[in-house]
N, C-alpha and C positions, 0 to 999 in steps of 0.2 A: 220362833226359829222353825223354818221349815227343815221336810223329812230328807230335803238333797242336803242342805246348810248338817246337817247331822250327819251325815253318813261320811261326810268330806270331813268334817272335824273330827271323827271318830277314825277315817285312816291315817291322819295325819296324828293322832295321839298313839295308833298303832304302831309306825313308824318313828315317830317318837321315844317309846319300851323298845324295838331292836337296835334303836343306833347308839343308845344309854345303858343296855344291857351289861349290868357286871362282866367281867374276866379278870380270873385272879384277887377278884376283891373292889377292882376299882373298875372306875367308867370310865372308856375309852375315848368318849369324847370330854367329859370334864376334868377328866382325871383326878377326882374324886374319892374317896377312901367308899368302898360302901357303896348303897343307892344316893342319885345324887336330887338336887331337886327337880330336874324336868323328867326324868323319870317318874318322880314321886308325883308329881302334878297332872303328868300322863296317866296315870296309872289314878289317880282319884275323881278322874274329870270320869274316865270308862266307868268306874265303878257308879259313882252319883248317877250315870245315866245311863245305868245299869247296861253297858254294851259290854263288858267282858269275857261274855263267852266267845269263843273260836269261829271265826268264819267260815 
């Protein structure tokens, strides 16, 4: 994978956490109880590749 192929994957998993972001409890897009799963998969793909610090 190149370093653009990552950076573009990494804003879109970014973007991904604010549009799944809890309110009240649940996801506004899935409507969800809780974290739902594209949050959770957004949020583990940053971490394995280690980009979760703040830009």
């Amino acid at each position: 994978m190149t370093a653009d192929a990552l950076v573009r994957l990494a804003a879109r998993w970014r973007q991904t956490l604010v549009e799944h972001q809890g309110v009240k409890g649940r996801c506004p897009r899935c409507r969800t109880a809780a974290r739902c799963w594209e949050w959770a998969e957004a949020f583990g793909q940053l971490t394995v590749h280690d980009l979760l610090l703040p830009e």
